[in-house]
C-alpha positions in Angstrom: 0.0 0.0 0.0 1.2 3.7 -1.1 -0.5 6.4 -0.9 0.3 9.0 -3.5 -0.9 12.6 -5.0 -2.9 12.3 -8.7 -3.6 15.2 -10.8 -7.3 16.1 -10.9 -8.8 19.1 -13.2 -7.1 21.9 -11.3 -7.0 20.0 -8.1 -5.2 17.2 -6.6 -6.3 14.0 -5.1 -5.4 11.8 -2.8 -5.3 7.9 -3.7 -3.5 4.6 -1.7 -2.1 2.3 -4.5 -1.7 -1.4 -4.5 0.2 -3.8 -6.3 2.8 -3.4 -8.7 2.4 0.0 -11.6 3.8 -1.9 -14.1 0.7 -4.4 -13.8 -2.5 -3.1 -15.6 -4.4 -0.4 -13.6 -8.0 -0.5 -12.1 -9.1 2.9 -10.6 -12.1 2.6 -7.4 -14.2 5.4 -7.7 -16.4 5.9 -4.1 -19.7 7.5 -3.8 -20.5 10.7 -2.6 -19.8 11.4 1.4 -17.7 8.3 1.2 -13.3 8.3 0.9 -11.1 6.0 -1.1 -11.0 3.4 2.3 -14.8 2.6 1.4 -13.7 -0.5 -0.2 -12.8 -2.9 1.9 -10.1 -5.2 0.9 -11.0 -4.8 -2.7 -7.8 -3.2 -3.3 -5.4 -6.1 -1.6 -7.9 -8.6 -3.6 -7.4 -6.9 -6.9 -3.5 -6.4 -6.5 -3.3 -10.1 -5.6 -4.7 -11.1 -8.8 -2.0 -9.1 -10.6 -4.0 -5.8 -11.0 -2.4 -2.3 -10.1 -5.4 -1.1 -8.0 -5.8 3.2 -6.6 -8.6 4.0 -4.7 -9.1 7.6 -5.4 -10.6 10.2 -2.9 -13.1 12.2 -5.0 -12.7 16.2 -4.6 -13.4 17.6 -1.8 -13.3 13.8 0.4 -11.1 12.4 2.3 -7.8 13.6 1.6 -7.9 15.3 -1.4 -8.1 19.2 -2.4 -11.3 21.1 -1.5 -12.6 22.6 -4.7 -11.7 26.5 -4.2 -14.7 27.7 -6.0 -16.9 25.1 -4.5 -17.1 23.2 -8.0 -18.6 19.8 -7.1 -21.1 19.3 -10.0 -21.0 16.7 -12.7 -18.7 18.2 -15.1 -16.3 18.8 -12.8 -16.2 15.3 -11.0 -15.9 13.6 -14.7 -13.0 15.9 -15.4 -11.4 14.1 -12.6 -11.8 11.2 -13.6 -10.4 11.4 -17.3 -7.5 13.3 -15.7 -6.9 10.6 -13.4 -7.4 8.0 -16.2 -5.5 9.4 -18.7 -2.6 9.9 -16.2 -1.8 6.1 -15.8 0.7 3.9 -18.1 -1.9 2.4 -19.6 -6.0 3.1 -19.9 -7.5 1.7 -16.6 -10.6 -0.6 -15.9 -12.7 2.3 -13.9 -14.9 0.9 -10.8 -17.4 3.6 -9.9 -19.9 3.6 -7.1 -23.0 5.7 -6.4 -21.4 9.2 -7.6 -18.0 7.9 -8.4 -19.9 5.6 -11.4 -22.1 8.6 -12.5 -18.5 10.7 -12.5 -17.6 7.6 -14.9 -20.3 7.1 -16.8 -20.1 10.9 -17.9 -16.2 10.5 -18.3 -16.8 7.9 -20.6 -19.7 8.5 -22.2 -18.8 12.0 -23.3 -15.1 11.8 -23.5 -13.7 12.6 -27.2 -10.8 9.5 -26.4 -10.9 6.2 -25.0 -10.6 6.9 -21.2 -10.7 3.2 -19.8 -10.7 -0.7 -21.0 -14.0 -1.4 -19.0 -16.3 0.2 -17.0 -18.1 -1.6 -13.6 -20.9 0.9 -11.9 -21.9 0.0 -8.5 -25.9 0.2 -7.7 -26.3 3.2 -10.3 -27.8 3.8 -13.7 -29.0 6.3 -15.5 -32.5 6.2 -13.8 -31.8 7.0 -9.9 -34.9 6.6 -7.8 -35.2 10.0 -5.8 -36.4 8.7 -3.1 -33.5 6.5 -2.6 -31.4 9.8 -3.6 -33.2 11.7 -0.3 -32.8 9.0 1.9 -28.6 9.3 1.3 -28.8 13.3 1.9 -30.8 13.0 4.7 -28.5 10.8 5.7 -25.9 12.8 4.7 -27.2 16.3 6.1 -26.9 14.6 10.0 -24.3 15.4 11.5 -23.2 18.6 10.0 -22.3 20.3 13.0 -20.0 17.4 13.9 -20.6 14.3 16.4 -19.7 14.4 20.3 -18.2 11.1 20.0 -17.5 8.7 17.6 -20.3 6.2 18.9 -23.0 8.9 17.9 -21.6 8.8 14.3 -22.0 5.2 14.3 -25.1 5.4 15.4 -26.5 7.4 12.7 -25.0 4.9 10.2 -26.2 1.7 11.3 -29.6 3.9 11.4 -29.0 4.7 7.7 -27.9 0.7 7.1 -29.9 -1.4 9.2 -29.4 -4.7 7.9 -25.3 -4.4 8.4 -24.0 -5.4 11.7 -22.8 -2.6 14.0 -19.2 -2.5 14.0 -18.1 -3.4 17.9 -14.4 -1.7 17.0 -15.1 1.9 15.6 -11.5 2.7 15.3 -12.1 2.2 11.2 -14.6 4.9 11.3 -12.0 7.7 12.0 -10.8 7.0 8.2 -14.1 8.9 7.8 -14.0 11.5 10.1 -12.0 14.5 11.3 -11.5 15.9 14.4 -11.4 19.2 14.4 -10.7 22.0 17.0 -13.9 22.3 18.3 -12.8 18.3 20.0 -16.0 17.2 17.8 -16.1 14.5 15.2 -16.9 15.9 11.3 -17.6 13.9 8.0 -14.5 13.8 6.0 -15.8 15.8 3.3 -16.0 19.1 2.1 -19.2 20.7 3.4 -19.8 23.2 0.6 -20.6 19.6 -1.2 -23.6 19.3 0.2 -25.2 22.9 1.1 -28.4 23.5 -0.7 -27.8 20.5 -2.6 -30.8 17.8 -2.9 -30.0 15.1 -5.0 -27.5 11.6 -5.0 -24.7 12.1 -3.6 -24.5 16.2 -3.2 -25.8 17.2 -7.1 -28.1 19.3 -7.3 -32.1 19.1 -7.6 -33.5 15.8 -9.8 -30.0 14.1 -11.4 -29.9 14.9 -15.4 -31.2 12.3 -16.4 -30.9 13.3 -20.4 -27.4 13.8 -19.8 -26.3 10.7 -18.1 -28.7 8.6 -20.9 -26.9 10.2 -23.9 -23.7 9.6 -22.0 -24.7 5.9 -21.2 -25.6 5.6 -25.3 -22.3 6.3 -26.5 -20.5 3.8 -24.2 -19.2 1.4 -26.2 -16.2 -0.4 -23.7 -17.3 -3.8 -21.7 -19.5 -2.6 -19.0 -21.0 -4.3 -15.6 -23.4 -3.3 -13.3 -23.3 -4.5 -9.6 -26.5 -4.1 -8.4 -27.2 -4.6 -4.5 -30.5 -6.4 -4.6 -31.8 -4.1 -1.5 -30.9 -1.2 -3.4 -33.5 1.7 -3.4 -31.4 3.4 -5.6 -31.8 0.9 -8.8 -35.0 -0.3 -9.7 -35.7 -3.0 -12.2 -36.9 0.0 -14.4 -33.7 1.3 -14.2 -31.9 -2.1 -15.3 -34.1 -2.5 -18.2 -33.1 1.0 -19.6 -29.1 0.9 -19.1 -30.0 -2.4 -21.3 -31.3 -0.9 -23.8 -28.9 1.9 -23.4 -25.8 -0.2 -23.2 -27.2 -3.2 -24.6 -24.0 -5.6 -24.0 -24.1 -4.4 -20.4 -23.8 -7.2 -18.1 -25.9 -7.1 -14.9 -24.9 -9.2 -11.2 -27.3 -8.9 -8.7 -25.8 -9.4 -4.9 -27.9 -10.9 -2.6 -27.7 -8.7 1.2 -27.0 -5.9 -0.1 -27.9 -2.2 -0.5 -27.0 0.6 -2.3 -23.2 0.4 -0.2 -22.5 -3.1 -2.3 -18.5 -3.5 -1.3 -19.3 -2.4 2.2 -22.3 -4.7 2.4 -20.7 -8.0 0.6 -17.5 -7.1 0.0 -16.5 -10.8 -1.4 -19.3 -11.2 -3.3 -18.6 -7.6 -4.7 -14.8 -8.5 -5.7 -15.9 -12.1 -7.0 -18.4 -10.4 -9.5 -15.8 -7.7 -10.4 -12.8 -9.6 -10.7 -14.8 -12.7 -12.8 -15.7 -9.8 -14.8 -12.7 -7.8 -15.4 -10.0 -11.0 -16.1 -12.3 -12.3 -19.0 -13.2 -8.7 -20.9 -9.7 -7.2 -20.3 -7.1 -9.9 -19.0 -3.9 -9.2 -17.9 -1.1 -9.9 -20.2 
């Protein structure tokens, strides 16, 4: 594990790497409010099977730069994403989740140069179901003025994710929190990215959905959706029109899971992802 400094669109970001460089890259995208340690193991898995993996912090998360105009829109999180992409040795296999997979999607889809040799979006499409989209700000909005201790933050998350066992150690939860002067415990992001902001994962209003359609028409690289079957982000509805949209898009449903797929089943995530990626883009 190395953590190094990428070049973003006028910003830079923060990303731990894994494996060897020289090995072919896969970039893990995570989803709004989230950081690059989101993943679980997926990284270790990934590098073990002779893949260069980077976990990227999205602007204004975890450890990367805080957009100084407040720029957290679309646009600006798929210019990050070709930057990073285009950055590498060779074109990556890009793994996006929730808002990292819509940052993607866009990158791809409107990009005037291949950008990636596959694409895998976790529990998004095209179609997002609002009120999946208001239950992650409200989720999201708690705890803006910061959490007395670290229990009450994991209280509001096994709240927001029920059906996932409550973690007895919360020492992994300070990877998503800061403590600041005040001695209380903040999200790890950016709070500009959320401020008057009501859809998925901090964009604004209803997502653009004519936008993200034309973008998911013109994708033309293997593709794989990881659904969580709980989701309440991703209907059926939504399925049925990435697969018309992308019509060799390959779907894997994962039992036990919501919306937060690698946190929910990690294994079962990595087992679908890696089945996928050695047979449409195999390592040399």
């Amino acid at each position: 594990m190395t953590d190094i400094r990428l070049a973003g669109h006028g910003l830079q970001l923060a990303a731990t790497t894994y494996g060897d460089p020289d090995r072919p890259p896969i970039v893990l995208l995570h989803g709004g409010g989230q950081t690059r340690h989101a993943w679980g193991g997926a990284g270790q898995v990934f590098a073990a099977r002779g893949r260069y993996a980077l976990s990227v912090d999205l602007r204004g998360h975890g450890d990367s730069d805080w957009a100084p105009d407040a720029d957290y829109g679309m646009t600006a999180f798929a210019e990050d994403v070709r930057s990073v992409a285009l950055s590498l040795p060779s074109l990556p296999v890009l793994v996006g989740a929730s808002l990292g997979g819509l940052a993607s999607l866009v990158a791809v889809g409107e990009a005037t140069m291949p950008v990636t040799t596959a694409l895998v979006l976790v529990d998004v499409t095209p179609r997002v179901e609002q009120e999946g989209a208001m239950h992650i700000h409200d989720f999201m909005m708690q705890g803006m003025d910061g959490f007395e201790r670290l229990e009450d933050a994991a209280d509001v998350i096994a709240a927001f994710v029920p059906h996932r066992p409550r973690p007895k150690d919360l020492s992994g939860l300070q990877k998503n929190l800061r403590l600041k002067e005040d001695g209380r415990w903040h999200w790890h992001w950016d709070p500009r990215f959320i401020d008057a902001r009501e859809g998925i994962d901090g964009q604004e209003g209803l997502v653009d959905h004519g936008r993200l359609t034309a973008a998911a028409a013109r994708v033309k690289v293997p593709t794989l959706l990881v659904r969580g079957r709980m989701s309440d982000i991703v209907s059926e509805e939504g399925v049925r029109e990435l697969q018309e949209l992308v019509p060799h898009a390959e779907v894997v449903d994962v039992a036990g899971a919501g919306h937060m797929v690698a946190g929910d089943r990690n294994d079962a995530f990595n087992d679908a992802v890696l089945e996928f990626v050695e047979r449409v883009a195999p390592t040399p």
